[in-house]
N, C-alpha and C positions, 0 to 999 in steps of 0.2 A: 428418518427413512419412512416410518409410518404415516407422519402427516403429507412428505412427497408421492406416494404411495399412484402409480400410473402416470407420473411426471416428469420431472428434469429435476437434481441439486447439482448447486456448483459445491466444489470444496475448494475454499481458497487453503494457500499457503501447505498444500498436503502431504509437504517435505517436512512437516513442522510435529507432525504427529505421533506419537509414542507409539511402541512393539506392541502396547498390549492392542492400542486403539487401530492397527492396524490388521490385528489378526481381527476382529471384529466387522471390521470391515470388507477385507478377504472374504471373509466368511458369507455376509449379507450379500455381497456381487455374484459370488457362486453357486450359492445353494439359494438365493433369494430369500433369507426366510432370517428373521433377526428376533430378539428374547428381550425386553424394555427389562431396565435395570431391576431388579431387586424380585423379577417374575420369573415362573418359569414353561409359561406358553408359549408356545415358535409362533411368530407372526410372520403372513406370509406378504412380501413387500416386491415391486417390480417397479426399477428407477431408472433413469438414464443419468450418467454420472461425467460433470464436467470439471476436472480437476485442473489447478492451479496451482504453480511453485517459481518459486524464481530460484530454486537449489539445483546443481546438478545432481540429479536425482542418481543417476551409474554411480557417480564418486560414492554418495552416500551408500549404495549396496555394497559396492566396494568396503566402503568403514566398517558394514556390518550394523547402520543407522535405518537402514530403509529396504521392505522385505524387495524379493526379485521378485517374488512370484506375482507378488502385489503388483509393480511395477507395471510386468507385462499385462495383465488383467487390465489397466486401466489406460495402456500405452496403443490406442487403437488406430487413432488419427494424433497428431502432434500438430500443435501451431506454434511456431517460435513470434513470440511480439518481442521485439528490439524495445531498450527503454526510452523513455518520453524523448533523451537528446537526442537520438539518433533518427527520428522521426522527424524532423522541423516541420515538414511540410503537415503537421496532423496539430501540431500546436495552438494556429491562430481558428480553427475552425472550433477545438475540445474549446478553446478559451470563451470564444464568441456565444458557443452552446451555455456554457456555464453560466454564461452574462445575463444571456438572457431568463435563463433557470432561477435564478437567485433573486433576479431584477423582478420578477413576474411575481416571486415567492413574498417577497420584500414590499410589493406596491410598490417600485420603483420607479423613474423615468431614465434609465441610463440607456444611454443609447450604443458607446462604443468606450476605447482605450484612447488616450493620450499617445500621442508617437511615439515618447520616453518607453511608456510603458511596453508600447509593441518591439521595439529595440531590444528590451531587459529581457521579454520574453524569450525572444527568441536567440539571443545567446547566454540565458542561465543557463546551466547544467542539470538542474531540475531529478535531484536525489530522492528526493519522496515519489518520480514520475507522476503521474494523470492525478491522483490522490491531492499530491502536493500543489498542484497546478489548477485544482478545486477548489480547495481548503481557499488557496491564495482571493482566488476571485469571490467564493464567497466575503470572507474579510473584506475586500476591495468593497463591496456592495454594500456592508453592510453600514463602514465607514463615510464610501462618499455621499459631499454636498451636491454636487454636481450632477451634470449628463455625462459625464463620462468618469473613468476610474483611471489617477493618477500616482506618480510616484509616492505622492505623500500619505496614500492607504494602502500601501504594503510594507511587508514587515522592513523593516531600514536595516538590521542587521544583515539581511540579504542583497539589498539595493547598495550599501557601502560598506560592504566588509572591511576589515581594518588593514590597508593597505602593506604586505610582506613581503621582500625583497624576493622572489621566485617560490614563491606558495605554489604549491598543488590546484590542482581542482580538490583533491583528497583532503587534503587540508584543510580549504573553505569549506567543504562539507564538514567536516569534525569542527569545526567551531562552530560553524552553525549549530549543529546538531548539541554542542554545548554548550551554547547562548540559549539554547528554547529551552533545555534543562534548568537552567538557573533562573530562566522566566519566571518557567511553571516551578520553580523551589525544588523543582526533583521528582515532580508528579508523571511517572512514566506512560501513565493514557492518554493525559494533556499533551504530552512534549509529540507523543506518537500522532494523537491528532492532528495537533498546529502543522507538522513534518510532513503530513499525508499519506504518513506509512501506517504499518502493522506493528504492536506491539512487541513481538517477536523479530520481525524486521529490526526495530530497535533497539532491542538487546543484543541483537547478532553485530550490529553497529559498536557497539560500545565494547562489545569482547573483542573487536577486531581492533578497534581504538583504544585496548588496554585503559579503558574506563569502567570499572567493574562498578555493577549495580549497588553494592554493598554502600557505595557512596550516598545513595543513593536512597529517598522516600518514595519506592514506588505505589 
């Protein structure tokens, strides 16, 4: 808050955040004025605050997980973004963006995507959304020989999942998400990475997958 101090912060994921860290926060948006750990001078701070969750943040007041008051303080304008599948038409452009970003980043000469590939795109389900869909074309970029980025430099447990007599989408996604675990040996920043989620995202996945972290070397 001090270093944004006559700025903008986003707060991602800010369903994620604990009572205490949220009275703290209440606090700093109201009174303007915040106390750096272990001090006891009020600093006086003035932010513009752009918050992010992909929780239904009412259920959670509801639980008694997420304050109301808080809530409202920061529920000023609302923009709901649908996630990455339900967007198609935002897919070949984020993609193309990327391409070039990574390509430039990389001294690359890639120019475009294989057919295959724009096909895959644009009916994955794409569970990590924009993150994941980043992550991928980095890789792609980093891997190809070529001018363009083909099936053969993206992850293939995603390209040919193991063919199941009426799988889920839900399902592909838990194996996937179990396949990149066992990649990474159980490394929960790696797997969250490769995924293009949040590490929390993550965990909320695998409690919902009754695959408890405990298995787990995070």
């Amino acid at each position: 808050f001090e270093a944004g101090d006559k700025g903008t912060l986003f707060l991602d994921e800010i369903g994620e955040i604990n009572a205490n860290t949220q009275v703290h926060l209440l606090r700093a948006l109201e009174e303007k004025k915040i106390t750096r750990v272990g001090g006891n001078e009020e600093i006086n701070v003035d932010v513009r605050i752009i918050a992010a969750t992909n929780r239904n943040l009412k259920a959670s007041i509801n639980q008694g997980k997420f304050r109301e008051d808080l809530y409202y303080r920061l529920n000023v304008v609302t923009i709901d973004l649908p996630p990455l599948k339900d967007r198609m038409e935002d897919i070949l452009p984020l993609a193309e963006h990327f391409l070039k970003k990574y390509a430039e980043e990389n001294n690359k000469r890639i120019k475009n995507f294989s057919d295959d590939v724009v096909e895959f795109m644009l009916n994955y389900s794409w569970p990590g959304n924009v993150r994941e869909l980043e992550n991928m074309i980095e890789r792609g970029v980093i891997l190809t020989k070529n001018t363009a980025i083909t099936l053969d430099e993206l992850p293939q447990d995603i390209i040919h999942p193991t063919p199941v007599e009426g799988k889920t989408v839900e399902a592909v996604t838990r194996n996937h998400i179990i396949n990149v675990l066992e990649e990474t040996k159980g490394n929960i920043s790696k797997a969250a990475n490769i995924l293009g989620i949040r590490r929390m995202t993550l965990y909320n996945k695998l409690k919902k997958y009754n695959y408890t972290v405990n298995k787990l070397d995070a």
